[in-house]
PDB file of N, CA, C, O and CB in Angstrom:
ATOM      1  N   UNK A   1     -22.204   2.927 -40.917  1.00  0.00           N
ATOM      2  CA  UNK A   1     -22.292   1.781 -40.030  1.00  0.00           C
ATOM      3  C   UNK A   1     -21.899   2.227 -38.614  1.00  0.00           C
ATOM      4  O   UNK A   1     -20.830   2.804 -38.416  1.00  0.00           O
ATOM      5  CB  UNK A   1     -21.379   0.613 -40.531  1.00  0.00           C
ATOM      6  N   UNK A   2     -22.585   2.014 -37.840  1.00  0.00           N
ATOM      7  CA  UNK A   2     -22.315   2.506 -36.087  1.00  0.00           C
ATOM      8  C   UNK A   2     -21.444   1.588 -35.418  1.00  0.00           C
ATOM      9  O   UNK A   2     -21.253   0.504 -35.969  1.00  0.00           O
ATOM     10  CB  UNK A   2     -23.762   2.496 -35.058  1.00  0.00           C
ATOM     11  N   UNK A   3     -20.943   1.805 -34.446  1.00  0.00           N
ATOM     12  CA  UNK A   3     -19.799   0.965 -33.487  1.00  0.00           C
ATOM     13  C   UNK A   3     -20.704  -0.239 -32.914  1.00  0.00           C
ATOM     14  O   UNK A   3     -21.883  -0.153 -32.569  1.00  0.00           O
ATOM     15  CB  UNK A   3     -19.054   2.027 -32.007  1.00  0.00           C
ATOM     16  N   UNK A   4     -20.075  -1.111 -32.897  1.00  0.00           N
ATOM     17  CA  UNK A   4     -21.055  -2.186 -32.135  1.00  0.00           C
ATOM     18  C   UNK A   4     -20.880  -1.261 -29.897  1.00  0.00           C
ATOM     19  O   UNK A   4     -19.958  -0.774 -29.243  1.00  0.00           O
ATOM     20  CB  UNK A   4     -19.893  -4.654 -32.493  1.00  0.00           C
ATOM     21  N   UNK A   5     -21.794  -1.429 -29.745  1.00  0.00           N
ATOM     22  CA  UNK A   5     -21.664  -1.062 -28.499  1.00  0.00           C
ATOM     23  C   UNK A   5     -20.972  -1.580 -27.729  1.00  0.00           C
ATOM     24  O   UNK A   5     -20.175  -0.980 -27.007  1.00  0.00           O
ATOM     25  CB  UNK A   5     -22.505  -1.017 -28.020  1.00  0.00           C
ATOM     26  N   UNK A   6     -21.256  -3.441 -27.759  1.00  0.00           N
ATOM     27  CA  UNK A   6     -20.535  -4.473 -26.268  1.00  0.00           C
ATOM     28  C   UNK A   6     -19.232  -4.627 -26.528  1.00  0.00           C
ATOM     29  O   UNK A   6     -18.405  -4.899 -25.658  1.00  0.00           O
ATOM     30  CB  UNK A   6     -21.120  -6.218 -26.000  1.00  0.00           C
ATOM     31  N   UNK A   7     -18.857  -4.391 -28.261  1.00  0.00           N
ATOM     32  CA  UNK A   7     -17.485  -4.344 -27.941  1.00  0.00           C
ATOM     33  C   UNK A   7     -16.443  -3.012 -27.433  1.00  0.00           C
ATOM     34  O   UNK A   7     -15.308  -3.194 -26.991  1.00  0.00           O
ATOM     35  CB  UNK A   7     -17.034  -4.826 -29.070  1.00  0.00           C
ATOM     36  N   UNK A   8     -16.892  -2.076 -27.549  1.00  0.00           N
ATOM     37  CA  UNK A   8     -16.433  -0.684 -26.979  1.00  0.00           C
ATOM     38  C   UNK A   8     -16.794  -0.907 -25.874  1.00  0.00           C
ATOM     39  O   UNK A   8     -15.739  -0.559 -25.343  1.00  0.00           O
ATOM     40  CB  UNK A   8     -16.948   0.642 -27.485  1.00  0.00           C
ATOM     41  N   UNK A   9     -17.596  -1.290 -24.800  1.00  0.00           N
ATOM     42  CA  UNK A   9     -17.436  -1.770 -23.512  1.00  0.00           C
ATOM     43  C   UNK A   9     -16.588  -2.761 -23.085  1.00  0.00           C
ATOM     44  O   UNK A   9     -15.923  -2.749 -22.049  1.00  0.00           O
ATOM     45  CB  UNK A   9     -18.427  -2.103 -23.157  1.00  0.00           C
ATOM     46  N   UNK A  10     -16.638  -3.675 -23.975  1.00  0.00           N
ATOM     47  CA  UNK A  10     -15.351  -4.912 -23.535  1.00  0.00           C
ATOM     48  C   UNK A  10     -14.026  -3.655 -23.728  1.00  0.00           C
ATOM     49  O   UNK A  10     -13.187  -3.418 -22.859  1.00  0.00           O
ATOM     50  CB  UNK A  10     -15.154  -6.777 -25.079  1.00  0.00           C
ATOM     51  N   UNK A  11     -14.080  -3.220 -24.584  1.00  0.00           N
ATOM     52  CA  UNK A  11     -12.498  -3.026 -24.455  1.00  0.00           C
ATOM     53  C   UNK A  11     -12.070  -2.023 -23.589  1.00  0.00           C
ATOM     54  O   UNK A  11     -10.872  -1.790 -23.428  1.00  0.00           O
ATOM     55  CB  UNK A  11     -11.854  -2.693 -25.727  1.00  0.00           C
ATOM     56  N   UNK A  12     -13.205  -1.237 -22.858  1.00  0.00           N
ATOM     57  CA  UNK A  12     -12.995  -0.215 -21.863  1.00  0.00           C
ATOM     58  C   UNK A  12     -12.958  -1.109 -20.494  1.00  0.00           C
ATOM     59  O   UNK A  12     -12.528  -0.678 -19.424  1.00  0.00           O
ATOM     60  CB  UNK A  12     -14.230   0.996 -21.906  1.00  0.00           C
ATOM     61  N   UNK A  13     -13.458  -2.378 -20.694  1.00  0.00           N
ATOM     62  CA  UNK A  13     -13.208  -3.076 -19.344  1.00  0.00           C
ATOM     63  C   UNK A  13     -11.704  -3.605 -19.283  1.00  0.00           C
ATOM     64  O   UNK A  13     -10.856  -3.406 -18.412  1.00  0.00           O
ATOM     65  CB  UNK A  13     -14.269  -4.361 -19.145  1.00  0.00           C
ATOM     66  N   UNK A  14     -11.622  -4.367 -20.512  1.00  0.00           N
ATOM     67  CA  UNK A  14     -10.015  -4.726 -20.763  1.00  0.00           C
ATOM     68  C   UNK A  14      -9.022  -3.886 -20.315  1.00  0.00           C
ATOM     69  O   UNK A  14      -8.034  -4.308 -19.714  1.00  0.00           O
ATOM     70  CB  UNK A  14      -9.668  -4.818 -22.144  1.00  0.00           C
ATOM     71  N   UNK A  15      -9.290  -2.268 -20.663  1.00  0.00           N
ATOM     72  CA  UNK A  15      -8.178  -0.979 -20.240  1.00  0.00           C
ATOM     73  C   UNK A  15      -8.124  -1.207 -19.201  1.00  0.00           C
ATOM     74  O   UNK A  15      -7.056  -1.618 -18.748  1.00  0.00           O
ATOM     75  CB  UNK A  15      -8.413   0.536 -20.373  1.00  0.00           C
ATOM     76  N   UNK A  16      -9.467  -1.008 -18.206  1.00  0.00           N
ATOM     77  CA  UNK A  16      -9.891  -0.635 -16.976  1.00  0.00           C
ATOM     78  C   UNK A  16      -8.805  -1.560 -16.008  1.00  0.00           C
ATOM     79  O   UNK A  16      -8.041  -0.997 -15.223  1.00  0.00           O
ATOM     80  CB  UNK A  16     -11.593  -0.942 -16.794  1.00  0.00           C
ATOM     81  N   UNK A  17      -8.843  -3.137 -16.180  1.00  0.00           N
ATOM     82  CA  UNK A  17      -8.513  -4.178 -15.915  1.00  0.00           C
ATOM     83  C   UNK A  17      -7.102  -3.976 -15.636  1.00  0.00           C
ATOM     84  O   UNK A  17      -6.573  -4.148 -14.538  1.00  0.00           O
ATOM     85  CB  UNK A  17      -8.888  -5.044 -16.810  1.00  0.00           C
ATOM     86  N   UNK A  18      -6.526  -3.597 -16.707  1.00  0.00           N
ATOM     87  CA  UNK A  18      -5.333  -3.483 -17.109  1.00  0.00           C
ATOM     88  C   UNK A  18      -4.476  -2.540 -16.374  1.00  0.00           C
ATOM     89  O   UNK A  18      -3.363  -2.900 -15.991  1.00  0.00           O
ATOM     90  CB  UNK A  18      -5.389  -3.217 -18.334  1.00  0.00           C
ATOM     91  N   UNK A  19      -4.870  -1.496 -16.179  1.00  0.00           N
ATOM     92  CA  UNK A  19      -4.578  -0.242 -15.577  1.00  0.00           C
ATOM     93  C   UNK A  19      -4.808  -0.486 -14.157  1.00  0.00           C
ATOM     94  O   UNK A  19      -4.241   0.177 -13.288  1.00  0.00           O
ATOM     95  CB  UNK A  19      -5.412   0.925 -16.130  1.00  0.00           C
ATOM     96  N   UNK A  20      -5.534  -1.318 -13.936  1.00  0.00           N
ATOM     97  CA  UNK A  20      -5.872  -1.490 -12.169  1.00  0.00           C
ATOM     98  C   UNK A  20      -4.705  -2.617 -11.828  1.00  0.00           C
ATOM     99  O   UNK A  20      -4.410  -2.878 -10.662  1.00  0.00           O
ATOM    100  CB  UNK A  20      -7.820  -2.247 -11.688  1.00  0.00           C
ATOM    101  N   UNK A  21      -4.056  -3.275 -12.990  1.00  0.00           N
ATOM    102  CA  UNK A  21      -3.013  -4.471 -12.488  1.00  0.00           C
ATOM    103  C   UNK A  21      -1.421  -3.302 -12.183  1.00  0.00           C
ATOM    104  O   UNK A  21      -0.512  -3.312 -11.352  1.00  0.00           O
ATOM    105  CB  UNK A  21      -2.726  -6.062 -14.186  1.00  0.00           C
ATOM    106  N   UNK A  22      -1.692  -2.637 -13.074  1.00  0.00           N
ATOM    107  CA  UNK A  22      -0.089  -2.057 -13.178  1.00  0.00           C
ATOM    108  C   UNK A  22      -0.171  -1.356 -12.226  1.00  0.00           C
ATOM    109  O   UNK A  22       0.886  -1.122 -11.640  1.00  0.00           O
ATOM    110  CB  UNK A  22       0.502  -1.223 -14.434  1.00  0.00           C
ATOM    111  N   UNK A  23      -1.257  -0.833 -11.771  1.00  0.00           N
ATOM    112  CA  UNK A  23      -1.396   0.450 -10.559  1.00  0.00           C
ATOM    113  C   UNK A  23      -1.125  -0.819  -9.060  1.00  0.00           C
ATOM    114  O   UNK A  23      -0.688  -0.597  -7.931  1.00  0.00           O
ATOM    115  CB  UNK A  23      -3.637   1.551 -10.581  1.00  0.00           C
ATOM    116  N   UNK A  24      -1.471  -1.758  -9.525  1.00  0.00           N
ATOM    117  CA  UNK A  24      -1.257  -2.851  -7.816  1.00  0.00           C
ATOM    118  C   UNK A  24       0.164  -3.422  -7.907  1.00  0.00           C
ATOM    119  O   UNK A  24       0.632  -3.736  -6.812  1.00  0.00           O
ATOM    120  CB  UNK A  24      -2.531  -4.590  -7.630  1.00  0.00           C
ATOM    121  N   UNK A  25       1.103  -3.665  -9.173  1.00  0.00           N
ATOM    122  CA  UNK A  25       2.229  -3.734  -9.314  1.00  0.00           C
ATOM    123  C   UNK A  25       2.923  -2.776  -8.844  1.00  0.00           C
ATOM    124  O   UNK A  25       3.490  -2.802  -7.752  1.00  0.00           O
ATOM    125  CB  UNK A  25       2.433  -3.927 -10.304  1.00  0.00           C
ATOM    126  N   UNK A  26       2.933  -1.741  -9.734  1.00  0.00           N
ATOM    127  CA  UNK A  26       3.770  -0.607  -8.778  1.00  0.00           C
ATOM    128  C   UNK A  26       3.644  -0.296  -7.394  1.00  0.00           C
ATOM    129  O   UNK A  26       4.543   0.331  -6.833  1.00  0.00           O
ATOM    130  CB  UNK A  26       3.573   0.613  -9.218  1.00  0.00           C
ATOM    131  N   UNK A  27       2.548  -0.693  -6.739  1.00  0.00           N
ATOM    132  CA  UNK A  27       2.351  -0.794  -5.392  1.00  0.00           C
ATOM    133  C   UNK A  27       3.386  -1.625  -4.353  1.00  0.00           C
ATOM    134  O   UNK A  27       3.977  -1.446  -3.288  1.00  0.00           O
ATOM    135  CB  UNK A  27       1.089  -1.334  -5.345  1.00  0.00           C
ATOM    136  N   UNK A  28       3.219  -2.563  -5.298  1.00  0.00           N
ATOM    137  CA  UNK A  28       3.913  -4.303  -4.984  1.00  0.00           C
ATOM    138  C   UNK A  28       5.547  -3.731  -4.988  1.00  0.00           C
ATOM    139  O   UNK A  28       6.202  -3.656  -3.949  1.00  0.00           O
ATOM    140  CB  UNK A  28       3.525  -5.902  -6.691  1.00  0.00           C
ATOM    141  N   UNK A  29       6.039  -3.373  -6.232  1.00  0.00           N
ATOM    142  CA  UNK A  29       7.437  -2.707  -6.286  1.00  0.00           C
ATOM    143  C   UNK A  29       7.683  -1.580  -5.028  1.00  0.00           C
ATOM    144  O   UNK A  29       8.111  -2.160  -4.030  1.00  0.00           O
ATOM    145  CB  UNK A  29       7.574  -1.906  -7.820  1.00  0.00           C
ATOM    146  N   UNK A  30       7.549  -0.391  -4.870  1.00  0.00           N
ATOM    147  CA  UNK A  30       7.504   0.166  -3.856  1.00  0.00           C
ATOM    148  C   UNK A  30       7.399  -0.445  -2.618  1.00  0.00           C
ATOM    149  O   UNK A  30       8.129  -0.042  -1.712  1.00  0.00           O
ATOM    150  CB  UNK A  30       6.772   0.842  -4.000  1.00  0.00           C
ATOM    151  N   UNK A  31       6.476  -1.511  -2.388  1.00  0.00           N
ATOM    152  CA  UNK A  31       6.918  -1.785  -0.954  1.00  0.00           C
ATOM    153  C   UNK A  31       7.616  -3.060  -0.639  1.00  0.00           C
ATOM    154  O   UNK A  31       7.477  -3.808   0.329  1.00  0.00           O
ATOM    155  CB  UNK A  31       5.777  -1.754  -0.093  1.00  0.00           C
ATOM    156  N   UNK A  32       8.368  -3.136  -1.633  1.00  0.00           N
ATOM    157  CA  UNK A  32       9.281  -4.257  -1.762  1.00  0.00           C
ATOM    158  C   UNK A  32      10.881  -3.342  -1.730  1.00  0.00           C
ATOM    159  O   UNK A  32      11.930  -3.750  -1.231  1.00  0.00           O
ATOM    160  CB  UNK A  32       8.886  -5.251  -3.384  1.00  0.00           C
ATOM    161  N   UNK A  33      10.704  -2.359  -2.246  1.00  0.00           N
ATOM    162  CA  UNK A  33      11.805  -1.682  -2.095  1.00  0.00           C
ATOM    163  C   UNK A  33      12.071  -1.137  -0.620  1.00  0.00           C
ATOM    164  O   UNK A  33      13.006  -1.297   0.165  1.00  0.00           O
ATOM    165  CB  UNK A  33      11.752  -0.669  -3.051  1.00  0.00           C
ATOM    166  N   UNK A  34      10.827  -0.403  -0.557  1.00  0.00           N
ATOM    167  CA  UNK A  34      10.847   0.273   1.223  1.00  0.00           C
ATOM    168  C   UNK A  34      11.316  -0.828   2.301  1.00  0.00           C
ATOM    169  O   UNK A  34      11.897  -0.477   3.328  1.00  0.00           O
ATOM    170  CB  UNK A  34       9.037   0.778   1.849  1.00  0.00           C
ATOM    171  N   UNK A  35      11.006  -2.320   1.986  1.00  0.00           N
ATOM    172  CA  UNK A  35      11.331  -3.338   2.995  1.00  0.00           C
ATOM    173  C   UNK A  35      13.031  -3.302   2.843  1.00  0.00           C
ATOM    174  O   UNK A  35      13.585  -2.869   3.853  1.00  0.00           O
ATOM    175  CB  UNK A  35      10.528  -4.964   2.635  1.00  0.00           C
ATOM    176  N   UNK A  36      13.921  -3.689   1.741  1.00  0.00           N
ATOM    177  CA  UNK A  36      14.501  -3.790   1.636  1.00  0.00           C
ATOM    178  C   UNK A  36      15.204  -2.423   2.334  1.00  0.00           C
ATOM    179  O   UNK A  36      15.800  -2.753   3.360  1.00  0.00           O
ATOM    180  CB  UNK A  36      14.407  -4.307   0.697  1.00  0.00           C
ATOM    181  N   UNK A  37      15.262  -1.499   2.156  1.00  0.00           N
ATOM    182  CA  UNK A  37      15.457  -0.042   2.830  1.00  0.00           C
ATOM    183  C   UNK A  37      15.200  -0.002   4.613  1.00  0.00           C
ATOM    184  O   UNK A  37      16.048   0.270   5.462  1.00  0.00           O
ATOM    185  CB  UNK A  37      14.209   1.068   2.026  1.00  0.00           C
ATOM    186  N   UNK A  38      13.722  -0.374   4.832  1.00  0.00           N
ATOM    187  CA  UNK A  38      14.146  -0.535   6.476  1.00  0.00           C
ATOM    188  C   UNK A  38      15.024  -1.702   7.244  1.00  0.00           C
ATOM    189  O   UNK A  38      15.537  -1.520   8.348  1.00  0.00           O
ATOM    190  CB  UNK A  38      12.865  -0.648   7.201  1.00  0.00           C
ATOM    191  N   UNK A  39      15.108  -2.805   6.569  1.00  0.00           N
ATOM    192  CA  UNK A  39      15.023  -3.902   6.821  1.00  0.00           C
ATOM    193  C   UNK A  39      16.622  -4.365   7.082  1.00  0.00           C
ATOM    194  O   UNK A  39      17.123  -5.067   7.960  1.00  0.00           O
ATOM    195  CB  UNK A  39      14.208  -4.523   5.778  1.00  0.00           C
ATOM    196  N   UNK A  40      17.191  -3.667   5.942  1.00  0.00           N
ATOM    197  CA  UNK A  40      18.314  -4.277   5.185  1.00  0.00           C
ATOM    198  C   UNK A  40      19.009  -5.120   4.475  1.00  0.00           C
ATOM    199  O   UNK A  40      20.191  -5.460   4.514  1.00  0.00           O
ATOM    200  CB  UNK A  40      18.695  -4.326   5.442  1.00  0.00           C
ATOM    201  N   UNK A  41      18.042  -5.438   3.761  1.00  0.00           N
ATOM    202  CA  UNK A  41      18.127  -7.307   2.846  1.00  0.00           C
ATOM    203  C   UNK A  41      18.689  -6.998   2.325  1.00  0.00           C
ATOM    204  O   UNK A  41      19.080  -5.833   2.390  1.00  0.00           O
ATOM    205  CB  UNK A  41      17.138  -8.262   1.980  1.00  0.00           C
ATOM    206  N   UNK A  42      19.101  -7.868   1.453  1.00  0.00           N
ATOM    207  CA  UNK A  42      20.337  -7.864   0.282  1.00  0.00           C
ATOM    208  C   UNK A  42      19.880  -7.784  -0.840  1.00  0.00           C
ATOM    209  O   UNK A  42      18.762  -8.297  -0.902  1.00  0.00           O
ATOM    210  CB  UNK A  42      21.234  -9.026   0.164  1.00  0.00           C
ATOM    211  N   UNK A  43      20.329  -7.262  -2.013  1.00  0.00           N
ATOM    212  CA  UNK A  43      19.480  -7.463  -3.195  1.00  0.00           C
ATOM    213  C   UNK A  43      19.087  -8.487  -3.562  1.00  0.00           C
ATOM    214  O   UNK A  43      18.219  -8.586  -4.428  1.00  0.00           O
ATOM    215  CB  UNK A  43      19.873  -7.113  -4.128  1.00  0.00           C
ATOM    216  N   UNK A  44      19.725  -9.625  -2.894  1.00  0.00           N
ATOM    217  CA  UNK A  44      19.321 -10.633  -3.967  1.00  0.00           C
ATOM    218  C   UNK A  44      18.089 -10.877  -3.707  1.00  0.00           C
ATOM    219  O   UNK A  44      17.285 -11.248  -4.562  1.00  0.00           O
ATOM    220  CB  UNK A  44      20.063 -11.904  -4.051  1.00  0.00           C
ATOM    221  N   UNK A  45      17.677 -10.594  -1.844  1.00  0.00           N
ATOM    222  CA  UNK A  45      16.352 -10.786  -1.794  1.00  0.00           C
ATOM    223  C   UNK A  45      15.014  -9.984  -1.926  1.00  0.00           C
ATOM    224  O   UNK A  45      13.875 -10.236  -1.534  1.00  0.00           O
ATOM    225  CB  UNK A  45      16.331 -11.189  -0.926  1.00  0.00           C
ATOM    226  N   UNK A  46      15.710  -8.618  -2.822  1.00  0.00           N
ATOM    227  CA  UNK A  46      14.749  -7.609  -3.350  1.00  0.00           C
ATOM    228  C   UNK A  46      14.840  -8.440  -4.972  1.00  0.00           C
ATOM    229  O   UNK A  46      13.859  -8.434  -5.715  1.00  0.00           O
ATOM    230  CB  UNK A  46      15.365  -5.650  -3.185  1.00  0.00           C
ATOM    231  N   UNK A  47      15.423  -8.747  -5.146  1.00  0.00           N
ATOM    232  CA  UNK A  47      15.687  -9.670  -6.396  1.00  0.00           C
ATOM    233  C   UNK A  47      14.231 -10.922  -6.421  1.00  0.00           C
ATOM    234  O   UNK A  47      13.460 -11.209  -7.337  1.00  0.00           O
ATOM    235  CB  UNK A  47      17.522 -10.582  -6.117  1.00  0.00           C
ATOM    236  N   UNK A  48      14.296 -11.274  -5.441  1.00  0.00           N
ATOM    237  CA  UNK A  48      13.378 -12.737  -5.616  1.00  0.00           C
ATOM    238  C   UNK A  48      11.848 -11.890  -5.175  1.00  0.00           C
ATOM    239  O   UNK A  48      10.738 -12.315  -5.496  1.00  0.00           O
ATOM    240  CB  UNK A  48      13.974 -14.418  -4.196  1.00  0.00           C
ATOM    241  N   UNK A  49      12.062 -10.779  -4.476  1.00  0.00           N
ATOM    242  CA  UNK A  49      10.578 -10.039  -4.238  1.00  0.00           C
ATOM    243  C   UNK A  49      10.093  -9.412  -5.117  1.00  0.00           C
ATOM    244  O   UNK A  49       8.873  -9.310  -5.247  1.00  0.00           O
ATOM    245  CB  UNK A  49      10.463  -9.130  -3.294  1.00  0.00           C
ATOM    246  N   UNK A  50      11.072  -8.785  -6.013  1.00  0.00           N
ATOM    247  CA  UNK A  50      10.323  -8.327  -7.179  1.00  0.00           C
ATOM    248  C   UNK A  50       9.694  -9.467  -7.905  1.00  0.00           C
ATOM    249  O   UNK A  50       8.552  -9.450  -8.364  1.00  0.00           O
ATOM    250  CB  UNK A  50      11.205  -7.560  -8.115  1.00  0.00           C
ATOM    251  N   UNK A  51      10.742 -10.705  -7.986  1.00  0.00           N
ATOM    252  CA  UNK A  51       9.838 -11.706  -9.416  1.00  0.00           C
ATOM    253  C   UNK A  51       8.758 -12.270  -8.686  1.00  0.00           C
ATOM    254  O   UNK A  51       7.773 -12.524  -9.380  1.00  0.00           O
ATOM    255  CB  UNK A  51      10.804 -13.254 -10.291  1.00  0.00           C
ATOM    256  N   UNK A  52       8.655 -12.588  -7.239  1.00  0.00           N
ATOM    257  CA  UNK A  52       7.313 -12.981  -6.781  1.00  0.00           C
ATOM    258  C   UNK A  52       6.236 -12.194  -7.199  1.00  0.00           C
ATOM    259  O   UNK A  52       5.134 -12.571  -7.598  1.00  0.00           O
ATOM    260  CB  UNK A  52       7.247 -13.016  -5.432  1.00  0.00           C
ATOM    261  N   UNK A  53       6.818 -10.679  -7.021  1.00  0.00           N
ATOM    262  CA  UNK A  53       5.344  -9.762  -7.004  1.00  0.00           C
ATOM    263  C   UNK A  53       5.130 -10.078  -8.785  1.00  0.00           C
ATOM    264  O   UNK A  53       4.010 -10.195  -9.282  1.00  0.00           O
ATOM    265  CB  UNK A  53       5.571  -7.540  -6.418  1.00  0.00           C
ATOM    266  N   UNK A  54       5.792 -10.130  -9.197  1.00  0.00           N
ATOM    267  CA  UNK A  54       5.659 -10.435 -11.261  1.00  0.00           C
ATOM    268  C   UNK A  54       4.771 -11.462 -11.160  1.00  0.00           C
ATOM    269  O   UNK A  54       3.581 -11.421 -11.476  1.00  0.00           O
ATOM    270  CB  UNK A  54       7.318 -11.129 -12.411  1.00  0.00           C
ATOM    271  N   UNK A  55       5.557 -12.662 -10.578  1.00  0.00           N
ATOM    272  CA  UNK A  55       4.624 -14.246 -10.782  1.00  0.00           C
ATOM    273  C   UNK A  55       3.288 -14.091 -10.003  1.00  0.00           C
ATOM    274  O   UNK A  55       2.320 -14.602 -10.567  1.00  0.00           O
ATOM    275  CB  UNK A  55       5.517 -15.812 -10.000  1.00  0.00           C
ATOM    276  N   UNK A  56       3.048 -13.463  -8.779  1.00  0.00           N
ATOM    277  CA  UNK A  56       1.702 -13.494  -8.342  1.00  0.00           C
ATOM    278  C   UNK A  56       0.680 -12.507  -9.563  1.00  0.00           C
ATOM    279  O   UNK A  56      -0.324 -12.909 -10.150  1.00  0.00           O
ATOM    280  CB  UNK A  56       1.720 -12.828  -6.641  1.00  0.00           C
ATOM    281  N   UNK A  57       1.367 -11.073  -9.678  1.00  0.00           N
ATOM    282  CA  UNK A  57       0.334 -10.026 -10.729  1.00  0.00           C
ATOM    283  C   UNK A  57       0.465 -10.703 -11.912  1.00  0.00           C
ATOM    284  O   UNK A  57      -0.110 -10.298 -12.922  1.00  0.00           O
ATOM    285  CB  UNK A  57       0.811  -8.273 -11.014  1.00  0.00           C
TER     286      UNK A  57
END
């Protein structure tokens, strides 16, 4: 019996998808940290920037 094709494409889109969110998260983290670093905020407000960048990705 052979692989159905569209679903081995769905699920390479699903990866694809997936891998492109965590790669824009870690983006999101890093320059939430660097602000906090030039800036000098306090954690608490690297605190509320990280869960924004969570609740928006």
């Amino acid at each position: 019996m052979r692989p159905d094709p569209r679903r081995d494409s769905l699920a390479k889109r699903v990866c694809a998808d997936l891998d492109v969110a965590h790669v824009g998260l870690g983006f999101a983290a890093v320059a939430v940290v660097i602000a906090v670093l030039v800036f000098g905020l306090t954690p608490t407000a690297l605190a509320l920037g990280l869960l924004a960048v969570l609740a928006i990705d």
